[in-house]
MDTraj code that builds the backbone (N, CA, C; nanometers):
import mdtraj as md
import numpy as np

residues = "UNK UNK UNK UNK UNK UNK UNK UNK UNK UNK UNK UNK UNK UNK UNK UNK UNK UNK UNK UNK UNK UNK UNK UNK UNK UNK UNK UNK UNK UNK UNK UNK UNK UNK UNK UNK UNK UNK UNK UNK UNK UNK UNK UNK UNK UNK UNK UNK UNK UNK UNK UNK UNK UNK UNK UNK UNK UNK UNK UNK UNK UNK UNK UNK UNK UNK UNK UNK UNK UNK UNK UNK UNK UNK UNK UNK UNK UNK UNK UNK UNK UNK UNK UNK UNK UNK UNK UNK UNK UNK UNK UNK UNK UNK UNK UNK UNK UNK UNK UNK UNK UNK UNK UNK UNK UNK UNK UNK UNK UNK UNK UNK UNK UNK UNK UNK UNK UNK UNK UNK UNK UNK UNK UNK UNK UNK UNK UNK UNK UNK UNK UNK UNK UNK UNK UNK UNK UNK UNK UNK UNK UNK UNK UNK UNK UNK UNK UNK UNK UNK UNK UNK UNK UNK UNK UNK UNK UNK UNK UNK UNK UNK UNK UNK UNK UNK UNK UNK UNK UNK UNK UNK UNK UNK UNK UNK UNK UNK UNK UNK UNK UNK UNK UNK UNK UNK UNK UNK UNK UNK UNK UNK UNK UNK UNK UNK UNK UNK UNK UNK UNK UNK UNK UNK UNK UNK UNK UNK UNK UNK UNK UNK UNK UNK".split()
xyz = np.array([
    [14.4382, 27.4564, 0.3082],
    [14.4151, 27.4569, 0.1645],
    [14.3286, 27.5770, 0.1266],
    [14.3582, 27.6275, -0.0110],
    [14.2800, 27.7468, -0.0460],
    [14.1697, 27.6864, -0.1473],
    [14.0405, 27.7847, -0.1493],
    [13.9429, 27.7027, -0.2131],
    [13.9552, 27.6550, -0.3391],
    [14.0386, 27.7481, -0.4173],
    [14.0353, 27.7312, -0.5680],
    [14.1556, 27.6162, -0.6295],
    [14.2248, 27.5848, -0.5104],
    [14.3147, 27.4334, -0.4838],
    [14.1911, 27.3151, -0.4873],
    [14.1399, 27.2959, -0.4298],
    [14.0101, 27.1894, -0.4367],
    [13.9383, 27.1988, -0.5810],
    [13.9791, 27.3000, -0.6480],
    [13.9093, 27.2733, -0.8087],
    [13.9854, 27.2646, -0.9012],
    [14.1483, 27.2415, -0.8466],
    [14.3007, 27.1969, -0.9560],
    [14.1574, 27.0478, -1.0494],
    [14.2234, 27.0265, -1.1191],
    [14.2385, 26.9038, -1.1749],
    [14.3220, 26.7632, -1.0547],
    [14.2324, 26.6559, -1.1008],
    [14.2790, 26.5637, -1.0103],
    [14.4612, 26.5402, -1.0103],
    [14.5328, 26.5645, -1.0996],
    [14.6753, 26.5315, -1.1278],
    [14.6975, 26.5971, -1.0602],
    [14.7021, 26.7472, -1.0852],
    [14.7724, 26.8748, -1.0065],
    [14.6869, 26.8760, -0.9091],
    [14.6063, 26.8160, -0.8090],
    [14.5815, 26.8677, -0.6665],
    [14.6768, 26.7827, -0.6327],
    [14.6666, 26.6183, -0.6692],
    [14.7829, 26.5574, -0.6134],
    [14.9004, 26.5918, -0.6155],
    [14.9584, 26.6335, -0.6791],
    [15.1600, 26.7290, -0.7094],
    [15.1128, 26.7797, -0.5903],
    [14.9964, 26.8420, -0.5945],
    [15.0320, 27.0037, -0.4599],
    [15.0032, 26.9295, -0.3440],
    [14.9566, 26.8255, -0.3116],
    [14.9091, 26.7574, -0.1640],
    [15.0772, 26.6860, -0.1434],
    [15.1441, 26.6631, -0.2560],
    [15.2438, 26.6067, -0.1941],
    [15.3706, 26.7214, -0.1374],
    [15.3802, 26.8256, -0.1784],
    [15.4446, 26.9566, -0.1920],
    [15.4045, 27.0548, -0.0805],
    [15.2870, 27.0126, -0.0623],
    [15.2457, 27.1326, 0.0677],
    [15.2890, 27.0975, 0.1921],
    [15.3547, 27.1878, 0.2769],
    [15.3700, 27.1428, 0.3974],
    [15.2898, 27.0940, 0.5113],
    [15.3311, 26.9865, 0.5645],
    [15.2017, 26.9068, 0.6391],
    [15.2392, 27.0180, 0.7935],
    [15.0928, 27.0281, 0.8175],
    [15.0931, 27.0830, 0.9925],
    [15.0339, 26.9479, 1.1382],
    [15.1663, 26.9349, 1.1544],
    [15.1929, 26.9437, 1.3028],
    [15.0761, 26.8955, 1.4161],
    [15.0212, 26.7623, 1.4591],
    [14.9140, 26.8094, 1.5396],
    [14.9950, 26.8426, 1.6747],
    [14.9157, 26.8863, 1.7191],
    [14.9962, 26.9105, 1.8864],
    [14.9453, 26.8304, 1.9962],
    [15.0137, 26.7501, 2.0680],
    [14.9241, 26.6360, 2.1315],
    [14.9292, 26.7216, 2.2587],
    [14.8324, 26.7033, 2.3521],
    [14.7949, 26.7456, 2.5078],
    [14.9530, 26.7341, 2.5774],
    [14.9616, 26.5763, 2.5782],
    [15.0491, 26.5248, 2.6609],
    [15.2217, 26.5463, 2.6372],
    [15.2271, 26.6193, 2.5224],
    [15.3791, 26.6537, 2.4740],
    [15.3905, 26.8367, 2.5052],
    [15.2588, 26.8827, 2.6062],
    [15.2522, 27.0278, 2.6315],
    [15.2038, 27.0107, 2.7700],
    [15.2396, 26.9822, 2.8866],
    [15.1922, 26.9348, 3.0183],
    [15.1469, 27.0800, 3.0867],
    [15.2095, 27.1715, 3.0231],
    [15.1585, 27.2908, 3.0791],
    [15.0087, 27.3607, 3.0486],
    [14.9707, 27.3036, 2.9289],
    [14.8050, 27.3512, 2.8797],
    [14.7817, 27.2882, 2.9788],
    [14.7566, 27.1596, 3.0756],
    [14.6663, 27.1336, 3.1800],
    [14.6664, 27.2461, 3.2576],
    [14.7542, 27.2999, 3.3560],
    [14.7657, 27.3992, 3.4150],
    [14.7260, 27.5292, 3.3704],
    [14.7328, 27.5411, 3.2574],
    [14.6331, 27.7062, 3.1599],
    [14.5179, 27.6465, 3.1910],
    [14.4566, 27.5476, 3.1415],
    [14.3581, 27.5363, 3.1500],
    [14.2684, 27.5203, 3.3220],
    [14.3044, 27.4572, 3.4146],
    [14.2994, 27.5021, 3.5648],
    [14.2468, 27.6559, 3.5769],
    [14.3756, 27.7086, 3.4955],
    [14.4040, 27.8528, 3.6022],
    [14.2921, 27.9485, 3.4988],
    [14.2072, 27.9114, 3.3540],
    [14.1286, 27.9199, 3.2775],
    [14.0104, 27.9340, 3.3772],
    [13.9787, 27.8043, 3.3555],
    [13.8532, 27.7693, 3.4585],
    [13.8465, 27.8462, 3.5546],
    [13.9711, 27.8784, 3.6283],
    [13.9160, 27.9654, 3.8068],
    [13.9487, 28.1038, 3.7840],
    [14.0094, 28.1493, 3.7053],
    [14.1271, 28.2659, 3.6818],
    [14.0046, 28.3894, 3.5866],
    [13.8799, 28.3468, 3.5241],
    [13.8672, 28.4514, 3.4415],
    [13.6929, 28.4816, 3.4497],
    [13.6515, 28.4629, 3.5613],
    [13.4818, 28.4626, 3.5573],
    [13.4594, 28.5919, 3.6672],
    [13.5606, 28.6628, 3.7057],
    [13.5459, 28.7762, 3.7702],
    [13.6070, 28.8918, 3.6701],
    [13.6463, 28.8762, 3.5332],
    [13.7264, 28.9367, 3.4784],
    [13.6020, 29.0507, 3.3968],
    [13.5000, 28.9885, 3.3767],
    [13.4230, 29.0783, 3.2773],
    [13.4087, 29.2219, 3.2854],
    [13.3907, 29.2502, 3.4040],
    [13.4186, 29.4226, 3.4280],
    [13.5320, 29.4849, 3.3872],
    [13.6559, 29.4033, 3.3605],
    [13.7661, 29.4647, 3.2887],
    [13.7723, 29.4975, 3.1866],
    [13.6871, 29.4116, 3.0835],
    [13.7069, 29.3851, 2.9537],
    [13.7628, 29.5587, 2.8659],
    [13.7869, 29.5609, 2.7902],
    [13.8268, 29.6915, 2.7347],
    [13.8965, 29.7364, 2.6920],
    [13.9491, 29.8629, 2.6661],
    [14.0711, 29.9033, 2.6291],
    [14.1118, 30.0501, 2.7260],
    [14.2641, 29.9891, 2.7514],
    [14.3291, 30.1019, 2.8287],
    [14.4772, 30.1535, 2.7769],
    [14.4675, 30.2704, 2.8419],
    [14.6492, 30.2988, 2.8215],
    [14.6813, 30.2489, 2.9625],
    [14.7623, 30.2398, 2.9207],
    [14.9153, 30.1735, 3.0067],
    [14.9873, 30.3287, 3.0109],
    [15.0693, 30.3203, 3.1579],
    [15.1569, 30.4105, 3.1679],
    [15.3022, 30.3613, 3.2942],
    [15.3699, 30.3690, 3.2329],
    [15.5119, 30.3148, 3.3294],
    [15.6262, 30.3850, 3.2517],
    [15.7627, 30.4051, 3.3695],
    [15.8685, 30.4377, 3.3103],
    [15.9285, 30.3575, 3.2040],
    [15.9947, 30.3999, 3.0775],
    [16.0231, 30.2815, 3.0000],
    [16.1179, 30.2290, 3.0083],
    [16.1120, 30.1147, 3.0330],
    [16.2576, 30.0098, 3.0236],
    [16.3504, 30.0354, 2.9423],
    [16.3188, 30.0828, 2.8289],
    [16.4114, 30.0862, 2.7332],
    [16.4627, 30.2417, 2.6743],
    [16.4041, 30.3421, 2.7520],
    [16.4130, 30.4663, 2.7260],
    [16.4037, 30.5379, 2.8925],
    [16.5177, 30.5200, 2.9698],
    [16.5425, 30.5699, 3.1251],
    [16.4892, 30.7008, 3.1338],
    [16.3821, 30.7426, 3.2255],
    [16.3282, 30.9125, 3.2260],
    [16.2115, 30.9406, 3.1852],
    [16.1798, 30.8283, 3.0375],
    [16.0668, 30.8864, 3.0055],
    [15.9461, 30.8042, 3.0099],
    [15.8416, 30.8670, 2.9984],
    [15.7020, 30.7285, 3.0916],
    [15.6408, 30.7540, 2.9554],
    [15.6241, 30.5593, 2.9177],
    [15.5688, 30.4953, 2.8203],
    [15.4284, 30.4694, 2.8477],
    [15.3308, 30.5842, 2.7713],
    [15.1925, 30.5045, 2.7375],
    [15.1539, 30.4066, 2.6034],
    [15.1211, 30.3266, 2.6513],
    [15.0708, 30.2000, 2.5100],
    [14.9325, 30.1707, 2.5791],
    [14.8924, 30.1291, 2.4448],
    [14.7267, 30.0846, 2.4357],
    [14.7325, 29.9678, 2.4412],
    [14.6587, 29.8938, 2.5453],
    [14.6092, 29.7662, 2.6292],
    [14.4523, 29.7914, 2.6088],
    [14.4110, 29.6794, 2.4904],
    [14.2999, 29.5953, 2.4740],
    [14.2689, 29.4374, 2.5291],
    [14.1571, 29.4787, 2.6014],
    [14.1294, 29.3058, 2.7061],
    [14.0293, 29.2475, 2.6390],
    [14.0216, 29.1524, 2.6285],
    [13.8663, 29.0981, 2.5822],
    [13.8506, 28.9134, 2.6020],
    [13.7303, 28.8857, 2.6032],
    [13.6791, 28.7583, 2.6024],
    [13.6873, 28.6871, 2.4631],
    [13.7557, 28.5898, 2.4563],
    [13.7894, 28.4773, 2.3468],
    [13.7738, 28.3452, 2.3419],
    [13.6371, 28.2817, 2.3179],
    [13.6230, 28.1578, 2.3526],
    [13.6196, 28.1389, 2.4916],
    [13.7422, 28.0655, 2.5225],
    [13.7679, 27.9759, 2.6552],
    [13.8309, 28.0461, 2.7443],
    [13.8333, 28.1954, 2.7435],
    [13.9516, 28.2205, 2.8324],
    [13.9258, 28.4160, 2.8227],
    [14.0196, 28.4422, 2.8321],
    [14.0506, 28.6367, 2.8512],
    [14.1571, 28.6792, 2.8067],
    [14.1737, 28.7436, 2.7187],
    [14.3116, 28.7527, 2.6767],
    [14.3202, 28.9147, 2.6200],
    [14.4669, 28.9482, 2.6005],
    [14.4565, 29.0984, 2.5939],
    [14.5774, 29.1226, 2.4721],
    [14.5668, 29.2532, 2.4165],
    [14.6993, 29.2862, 2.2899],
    [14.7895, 29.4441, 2.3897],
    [14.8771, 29.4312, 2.3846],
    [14.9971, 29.5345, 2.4029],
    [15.0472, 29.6009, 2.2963],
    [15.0064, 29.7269, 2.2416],
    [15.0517, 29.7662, 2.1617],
    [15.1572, 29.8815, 2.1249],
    [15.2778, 29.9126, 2.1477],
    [15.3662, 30.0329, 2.1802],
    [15.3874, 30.1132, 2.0699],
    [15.4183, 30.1991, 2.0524],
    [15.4478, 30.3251, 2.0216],
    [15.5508, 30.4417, 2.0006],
    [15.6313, 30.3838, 1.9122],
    [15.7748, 30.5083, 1.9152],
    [15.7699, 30.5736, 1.8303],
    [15.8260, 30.7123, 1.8576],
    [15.8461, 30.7908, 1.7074],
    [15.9556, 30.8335, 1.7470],
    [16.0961, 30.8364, 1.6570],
    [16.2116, 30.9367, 1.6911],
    [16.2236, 31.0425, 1.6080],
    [16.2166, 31.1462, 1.6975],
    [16.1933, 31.2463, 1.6350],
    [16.2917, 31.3186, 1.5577],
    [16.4309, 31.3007, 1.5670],
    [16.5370, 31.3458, 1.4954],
    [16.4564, 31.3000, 1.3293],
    [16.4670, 31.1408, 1.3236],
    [16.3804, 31.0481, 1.1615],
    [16.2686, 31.0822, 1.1686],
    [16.1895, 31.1033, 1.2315],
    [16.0472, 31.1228, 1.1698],
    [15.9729, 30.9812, 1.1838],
    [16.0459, 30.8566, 1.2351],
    [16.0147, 30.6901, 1.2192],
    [15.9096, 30.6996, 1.3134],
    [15.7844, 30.5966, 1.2736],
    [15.7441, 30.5429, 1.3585],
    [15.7612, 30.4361, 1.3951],
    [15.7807, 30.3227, 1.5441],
    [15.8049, 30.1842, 1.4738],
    [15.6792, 30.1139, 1.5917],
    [15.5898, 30.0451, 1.5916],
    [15.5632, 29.9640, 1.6898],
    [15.5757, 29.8248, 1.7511],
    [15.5536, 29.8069, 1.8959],
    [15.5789, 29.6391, 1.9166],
    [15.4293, 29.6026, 1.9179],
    [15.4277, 29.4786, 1.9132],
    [15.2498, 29.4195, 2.0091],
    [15.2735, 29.2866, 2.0256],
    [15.2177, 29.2790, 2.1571],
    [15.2219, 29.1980, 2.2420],
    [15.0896, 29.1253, 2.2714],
    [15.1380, 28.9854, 2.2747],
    [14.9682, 28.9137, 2.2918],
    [15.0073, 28.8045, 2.4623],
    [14.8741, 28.8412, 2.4907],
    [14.8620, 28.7654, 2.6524],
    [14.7238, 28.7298, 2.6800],
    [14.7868, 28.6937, 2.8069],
    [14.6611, 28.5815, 2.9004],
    [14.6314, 28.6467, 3.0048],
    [14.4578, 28.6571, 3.0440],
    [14.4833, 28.7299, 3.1939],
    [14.3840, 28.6734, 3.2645],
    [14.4557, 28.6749, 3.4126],
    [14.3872, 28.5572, 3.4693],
    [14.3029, 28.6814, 3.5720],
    [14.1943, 28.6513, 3.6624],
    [14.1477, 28.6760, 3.8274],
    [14.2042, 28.6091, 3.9401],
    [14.2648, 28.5772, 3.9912],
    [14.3178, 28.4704, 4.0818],
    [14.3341, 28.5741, 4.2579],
    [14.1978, 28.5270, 4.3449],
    [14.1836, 28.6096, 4.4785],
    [14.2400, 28.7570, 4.4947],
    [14.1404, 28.8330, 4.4318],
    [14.1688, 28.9311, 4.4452],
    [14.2722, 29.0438, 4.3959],
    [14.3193, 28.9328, 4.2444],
    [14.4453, 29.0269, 4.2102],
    [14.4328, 28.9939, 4.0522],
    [14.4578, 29.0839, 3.9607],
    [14.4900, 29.0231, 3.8529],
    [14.5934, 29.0816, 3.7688],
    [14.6132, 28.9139, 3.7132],
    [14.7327, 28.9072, 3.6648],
    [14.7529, 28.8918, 3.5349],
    [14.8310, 28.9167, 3.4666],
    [14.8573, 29.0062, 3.3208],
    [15.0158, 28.9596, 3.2697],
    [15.0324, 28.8360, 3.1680],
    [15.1169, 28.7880, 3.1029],
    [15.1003, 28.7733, 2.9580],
    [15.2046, 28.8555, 2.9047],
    [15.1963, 28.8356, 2.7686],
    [15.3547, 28.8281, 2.6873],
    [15.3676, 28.8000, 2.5692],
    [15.5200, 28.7700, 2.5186],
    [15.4853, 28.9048, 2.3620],
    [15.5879, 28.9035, 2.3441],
    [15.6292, 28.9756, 2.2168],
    [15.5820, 28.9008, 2.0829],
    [15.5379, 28.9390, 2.0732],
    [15.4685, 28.9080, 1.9557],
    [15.5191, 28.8232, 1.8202],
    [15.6065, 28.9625, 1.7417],
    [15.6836, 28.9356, 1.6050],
    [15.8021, 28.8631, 1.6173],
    [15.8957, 28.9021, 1.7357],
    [16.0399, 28.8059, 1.7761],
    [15.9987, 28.6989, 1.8709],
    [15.9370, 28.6874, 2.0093],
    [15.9668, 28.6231, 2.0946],
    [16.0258, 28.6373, 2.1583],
    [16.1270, 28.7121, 2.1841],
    [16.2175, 28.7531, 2.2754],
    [16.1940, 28.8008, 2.3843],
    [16.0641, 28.8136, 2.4328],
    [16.0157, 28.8883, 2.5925],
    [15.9263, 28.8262, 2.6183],
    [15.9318, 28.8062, 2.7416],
    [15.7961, 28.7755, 2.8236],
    [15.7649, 28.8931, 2.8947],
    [15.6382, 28.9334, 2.9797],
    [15.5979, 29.0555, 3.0713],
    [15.5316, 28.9971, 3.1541],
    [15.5384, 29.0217, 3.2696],
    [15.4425, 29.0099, 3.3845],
    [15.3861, 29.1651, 3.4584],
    [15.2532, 29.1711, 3.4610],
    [15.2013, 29.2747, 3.5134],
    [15.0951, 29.1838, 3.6149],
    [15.1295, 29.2640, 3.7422],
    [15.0293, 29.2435, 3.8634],
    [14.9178, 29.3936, 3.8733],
    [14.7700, 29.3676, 3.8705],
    [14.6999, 29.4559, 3.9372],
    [14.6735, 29.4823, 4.0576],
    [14.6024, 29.5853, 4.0740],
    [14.5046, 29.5600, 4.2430],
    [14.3472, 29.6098, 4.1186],
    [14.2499, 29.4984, 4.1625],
    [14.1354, 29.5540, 4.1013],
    [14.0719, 29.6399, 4.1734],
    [13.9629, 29.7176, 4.1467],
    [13.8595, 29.7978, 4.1877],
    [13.7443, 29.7577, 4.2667],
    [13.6915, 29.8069, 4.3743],
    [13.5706, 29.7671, 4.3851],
    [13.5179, 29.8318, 4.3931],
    [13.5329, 29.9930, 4.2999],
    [13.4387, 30.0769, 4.2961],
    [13.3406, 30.0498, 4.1600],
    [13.2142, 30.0922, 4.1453],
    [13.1422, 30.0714, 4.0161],
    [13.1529, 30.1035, 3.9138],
    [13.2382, 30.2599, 3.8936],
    [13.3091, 30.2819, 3.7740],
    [13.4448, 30.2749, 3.8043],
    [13.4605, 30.2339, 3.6472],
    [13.6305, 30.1323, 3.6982],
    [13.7005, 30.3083, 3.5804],
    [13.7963, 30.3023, 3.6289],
    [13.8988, 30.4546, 3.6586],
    [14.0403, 30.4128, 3.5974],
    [14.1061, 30.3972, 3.7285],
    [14.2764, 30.3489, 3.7153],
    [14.3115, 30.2312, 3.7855],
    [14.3970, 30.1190, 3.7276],
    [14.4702, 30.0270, 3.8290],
    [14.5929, 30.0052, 3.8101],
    [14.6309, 30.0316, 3.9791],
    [14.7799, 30.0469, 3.9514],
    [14.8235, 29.8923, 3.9774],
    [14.9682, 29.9058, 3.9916],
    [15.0507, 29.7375, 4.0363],
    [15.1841, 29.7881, 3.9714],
    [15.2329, 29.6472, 3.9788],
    [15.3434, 29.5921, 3.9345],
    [15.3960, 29.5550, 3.7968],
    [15.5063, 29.5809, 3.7256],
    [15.5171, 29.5131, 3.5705],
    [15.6708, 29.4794, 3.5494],
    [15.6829, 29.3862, 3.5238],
    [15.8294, 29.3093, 3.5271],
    [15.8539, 29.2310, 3.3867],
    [15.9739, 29.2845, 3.3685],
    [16.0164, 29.2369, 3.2294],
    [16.1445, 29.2901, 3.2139],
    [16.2089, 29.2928, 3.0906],
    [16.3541, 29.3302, 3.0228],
    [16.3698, 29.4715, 2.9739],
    [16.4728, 29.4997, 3.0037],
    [16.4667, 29.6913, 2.8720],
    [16.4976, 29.6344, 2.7509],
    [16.4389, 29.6859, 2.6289],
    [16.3991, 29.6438, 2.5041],
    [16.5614, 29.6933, 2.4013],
    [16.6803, 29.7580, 2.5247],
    [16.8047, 29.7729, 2.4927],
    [16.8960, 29.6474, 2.4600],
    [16.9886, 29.6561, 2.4164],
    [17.0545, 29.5598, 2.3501],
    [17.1057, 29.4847, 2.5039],
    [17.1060, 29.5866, 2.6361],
    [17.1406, 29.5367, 2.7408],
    [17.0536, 29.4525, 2.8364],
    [16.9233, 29.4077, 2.7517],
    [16.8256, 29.3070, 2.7902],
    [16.8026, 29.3196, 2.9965],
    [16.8084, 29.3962, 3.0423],
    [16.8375, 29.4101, 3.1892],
    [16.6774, 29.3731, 3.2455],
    [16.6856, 29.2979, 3.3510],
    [16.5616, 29.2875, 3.3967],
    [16.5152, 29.3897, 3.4738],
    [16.3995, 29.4269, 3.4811],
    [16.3269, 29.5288, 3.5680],
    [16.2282, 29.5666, 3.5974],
    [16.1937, 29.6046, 3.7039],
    [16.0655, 29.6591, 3.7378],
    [16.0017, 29.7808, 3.7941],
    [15.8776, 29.8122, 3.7321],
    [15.7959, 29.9155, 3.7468],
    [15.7049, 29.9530, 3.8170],
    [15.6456, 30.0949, 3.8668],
    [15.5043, 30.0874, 3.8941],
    [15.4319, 30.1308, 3.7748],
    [15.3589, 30.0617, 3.7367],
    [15.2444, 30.0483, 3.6337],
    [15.0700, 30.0907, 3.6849],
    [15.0085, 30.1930, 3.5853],
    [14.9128, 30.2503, 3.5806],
    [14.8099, 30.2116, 3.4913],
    [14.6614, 30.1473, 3.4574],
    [14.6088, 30.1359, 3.3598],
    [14.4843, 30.2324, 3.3728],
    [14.4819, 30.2953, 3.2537],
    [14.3833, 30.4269, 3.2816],
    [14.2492, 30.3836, 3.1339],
    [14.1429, 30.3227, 3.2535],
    [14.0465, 30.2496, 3.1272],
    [13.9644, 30.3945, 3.0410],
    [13.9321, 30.3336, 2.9165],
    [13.8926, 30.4212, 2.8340],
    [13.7626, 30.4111, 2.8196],
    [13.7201, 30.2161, 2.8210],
    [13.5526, 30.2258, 2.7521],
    [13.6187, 30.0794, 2.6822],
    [13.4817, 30.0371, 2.6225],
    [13.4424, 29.9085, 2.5971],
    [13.4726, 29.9648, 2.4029],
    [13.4664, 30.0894, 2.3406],
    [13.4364, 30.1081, 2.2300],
    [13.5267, 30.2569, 2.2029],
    [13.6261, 30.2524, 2.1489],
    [13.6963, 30.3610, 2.1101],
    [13.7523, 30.3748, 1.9608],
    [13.7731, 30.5304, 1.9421],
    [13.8938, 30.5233, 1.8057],
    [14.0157, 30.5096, 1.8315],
    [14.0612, 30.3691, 1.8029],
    [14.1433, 30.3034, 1.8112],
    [14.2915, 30.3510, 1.7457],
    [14.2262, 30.4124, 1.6052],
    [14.3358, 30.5125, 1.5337],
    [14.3924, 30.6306, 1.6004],
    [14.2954, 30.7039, 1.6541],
    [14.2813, 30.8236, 1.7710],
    [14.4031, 30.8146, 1.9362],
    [14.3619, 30.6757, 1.9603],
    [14.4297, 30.6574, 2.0796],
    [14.6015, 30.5866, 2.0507],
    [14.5940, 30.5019, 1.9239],
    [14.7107, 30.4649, 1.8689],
    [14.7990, 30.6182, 1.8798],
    [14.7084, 30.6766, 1.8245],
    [14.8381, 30.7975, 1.7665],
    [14.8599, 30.8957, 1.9118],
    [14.7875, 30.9164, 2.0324],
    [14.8560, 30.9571, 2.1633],
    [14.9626, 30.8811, 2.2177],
    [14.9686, 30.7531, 2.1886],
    [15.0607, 30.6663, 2.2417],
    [15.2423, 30.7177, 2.2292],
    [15.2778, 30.6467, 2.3123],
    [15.4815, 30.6768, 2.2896],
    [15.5347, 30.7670, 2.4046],
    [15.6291, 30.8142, 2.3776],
    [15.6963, 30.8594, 2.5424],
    [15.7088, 31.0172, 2.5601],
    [15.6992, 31.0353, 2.6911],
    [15.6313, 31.1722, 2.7616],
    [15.7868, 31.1944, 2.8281],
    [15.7754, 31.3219, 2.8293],
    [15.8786, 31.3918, 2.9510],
    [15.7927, 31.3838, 3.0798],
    [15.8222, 31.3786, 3.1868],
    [15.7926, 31.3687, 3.3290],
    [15.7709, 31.5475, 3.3791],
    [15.8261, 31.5594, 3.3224],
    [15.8344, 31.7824, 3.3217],
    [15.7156, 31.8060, 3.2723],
    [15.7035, 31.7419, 3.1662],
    [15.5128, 31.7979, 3.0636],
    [15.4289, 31.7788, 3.1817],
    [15.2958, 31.8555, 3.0537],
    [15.1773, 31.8956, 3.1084],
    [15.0433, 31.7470, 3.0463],
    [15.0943, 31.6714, 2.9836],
    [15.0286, 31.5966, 2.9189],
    [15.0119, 31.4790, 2.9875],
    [15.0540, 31.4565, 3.1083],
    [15.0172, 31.3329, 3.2012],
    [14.9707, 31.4006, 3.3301],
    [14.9013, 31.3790, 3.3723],
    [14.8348, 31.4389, 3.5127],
    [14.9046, 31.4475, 3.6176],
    [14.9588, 31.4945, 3.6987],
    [15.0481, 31.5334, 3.8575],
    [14.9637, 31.3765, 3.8949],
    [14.8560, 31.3813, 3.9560],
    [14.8165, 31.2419, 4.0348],
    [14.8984, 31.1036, 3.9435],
    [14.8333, 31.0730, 3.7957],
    [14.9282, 30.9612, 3.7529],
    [15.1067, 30.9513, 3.7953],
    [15.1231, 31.0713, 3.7491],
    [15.2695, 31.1043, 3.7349],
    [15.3405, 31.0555, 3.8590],
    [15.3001, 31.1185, 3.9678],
    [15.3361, 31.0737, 4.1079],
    [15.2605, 30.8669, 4.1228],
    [15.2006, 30.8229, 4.0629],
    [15.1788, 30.7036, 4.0775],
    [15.2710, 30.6235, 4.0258],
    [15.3688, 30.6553, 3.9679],
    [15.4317, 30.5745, 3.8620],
    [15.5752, 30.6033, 3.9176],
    [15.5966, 30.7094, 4.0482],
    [15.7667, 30.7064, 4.0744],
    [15.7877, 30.6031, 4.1218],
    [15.8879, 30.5243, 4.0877],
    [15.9623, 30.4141, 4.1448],
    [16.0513, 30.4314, 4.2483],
    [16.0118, 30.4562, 4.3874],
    [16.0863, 30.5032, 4.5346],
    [16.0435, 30.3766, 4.5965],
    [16.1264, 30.3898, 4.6798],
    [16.1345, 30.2791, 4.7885],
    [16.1347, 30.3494, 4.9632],
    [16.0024, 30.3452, 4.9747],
    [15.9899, 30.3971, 5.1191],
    [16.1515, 30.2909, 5.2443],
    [16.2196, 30.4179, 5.3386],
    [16.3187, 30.3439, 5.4604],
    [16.2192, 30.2132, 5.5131],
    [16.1082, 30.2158, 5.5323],
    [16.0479, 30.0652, 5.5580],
    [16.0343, 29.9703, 5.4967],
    [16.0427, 30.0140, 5.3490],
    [16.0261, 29.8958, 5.2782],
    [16.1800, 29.7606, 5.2354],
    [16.1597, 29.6409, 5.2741],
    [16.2565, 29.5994, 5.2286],
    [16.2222, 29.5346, 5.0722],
    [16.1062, 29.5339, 5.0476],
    [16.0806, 29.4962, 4.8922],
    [16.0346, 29.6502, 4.7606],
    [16.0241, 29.5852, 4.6235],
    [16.0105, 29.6984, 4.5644],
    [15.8122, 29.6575, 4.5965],
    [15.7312, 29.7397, 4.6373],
    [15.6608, 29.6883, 4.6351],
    [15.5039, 29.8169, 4.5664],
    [15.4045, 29.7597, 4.4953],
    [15.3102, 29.7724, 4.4561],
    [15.2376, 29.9012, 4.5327],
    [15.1315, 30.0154, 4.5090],
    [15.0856, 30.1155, 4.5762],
    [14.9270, 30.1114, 4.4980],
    [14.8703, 30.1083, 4.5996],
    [14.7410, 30.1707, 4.5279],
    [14.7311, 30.3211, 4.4939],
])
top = md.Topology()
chain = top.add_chain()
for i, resn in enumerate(residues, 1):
    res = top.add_residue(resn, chain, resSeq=i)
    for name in ("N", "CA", "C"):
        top.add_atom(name, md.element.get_by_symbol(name[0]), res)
traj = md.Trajectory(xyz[None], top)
């Protein structure tokens, strides 16, 4: 209800109490999976505080083959838990368009690894899974891993990446770093040789999985 609804006249608050749409409670037991968030709550996020922040993200893009997608990844503490925003970045340059996605998630600590799930925001249509390796150096730098999800093409294909997070700081211009965001040639000078080489997706003759690199 809006405040200046509570000062209708008694007739017309009633019309509008019968007219407004009623919300929904959500019972525990008709969502069996909040027990389990909540578990993986409790054990999953009390090693997380050194993360907190904002980073770019850097991986090949799913949805644009060749070229490596940086987006801005903000982490932070919320109440009961850790949770983070995904925010992407396109411009086509033929239109002049900009368009962005953002993505909201959960991130857990769980022995030594953390883990990074979030869905699409405005549609619903994606889920993401990103695996880290954390740091145990004192200033926290880059973490690489794993990131698995769909190409954002009409051909929905599942796939996976090596993924880079390159932290910025606890306090940035947010407008500033928005507008570096979106996709790089692999040829440029604007991503570093060390990242660049972190992010090829090869498969060493030993490996029989796609697997993770520090």
């Amino acid at each position: 209800m809006e405040e200046f609804e509570f000062l209708l006249p008694h007739d017309q608050f009633q019309r509008l109490l019968q007219v407004k749409p009623r919300t929904q409670t959500i019972e525990r037991s008709n969502y069996p999976e909040l027990e389990h968030l909540t578990k993986l709550h409790r054990t999953g996020d009390s090693n997380l505080e050194k993360y907190l922040g904002y980073y770019f993200e850097y991986y090949y893009s799913l949805s644009s083959p060749g070229k490596i997608l940086r987006t801005l990844i903000c982490i932070e503490r919320q109440e009961d838990g850790v949770y983070y925003q995904r925010t992407e970045r396109f411009q086509e340059a033929s239109k002049h368009v900009i368009s962005h996605g953002v993505y909201n998630g959960v991130a857990f600590f769980l022995t030594d690894r953390i883990f990074l799930i979030d869905y699409e925001a405005r549609t619903g249509y994606e889920i993401t899974e990103t695996i880290l390796f954390p740091t145990f150096r004192n200033k926290l730098s880059r973490l690489s891993g794993l990131k698995l999800g769909v190409s954002g093409s009409g051909e929905r294909m599942p796939c996976c990446t090596r993924v880079v997070y390159e932290y910025l700081g606890r306090s940035i211009n947010k407008h500033r770093a928005l507008s570096l965001c979106g996709l790089y040639d692999p040829a440029g000078d604007e991503i570093d040789a060390p990242l660049k080489e972190a992010l090829v997706n090869s498969i060493a003759p030993n490996e029989w999985h796609f697997r993770a690199r520090h």
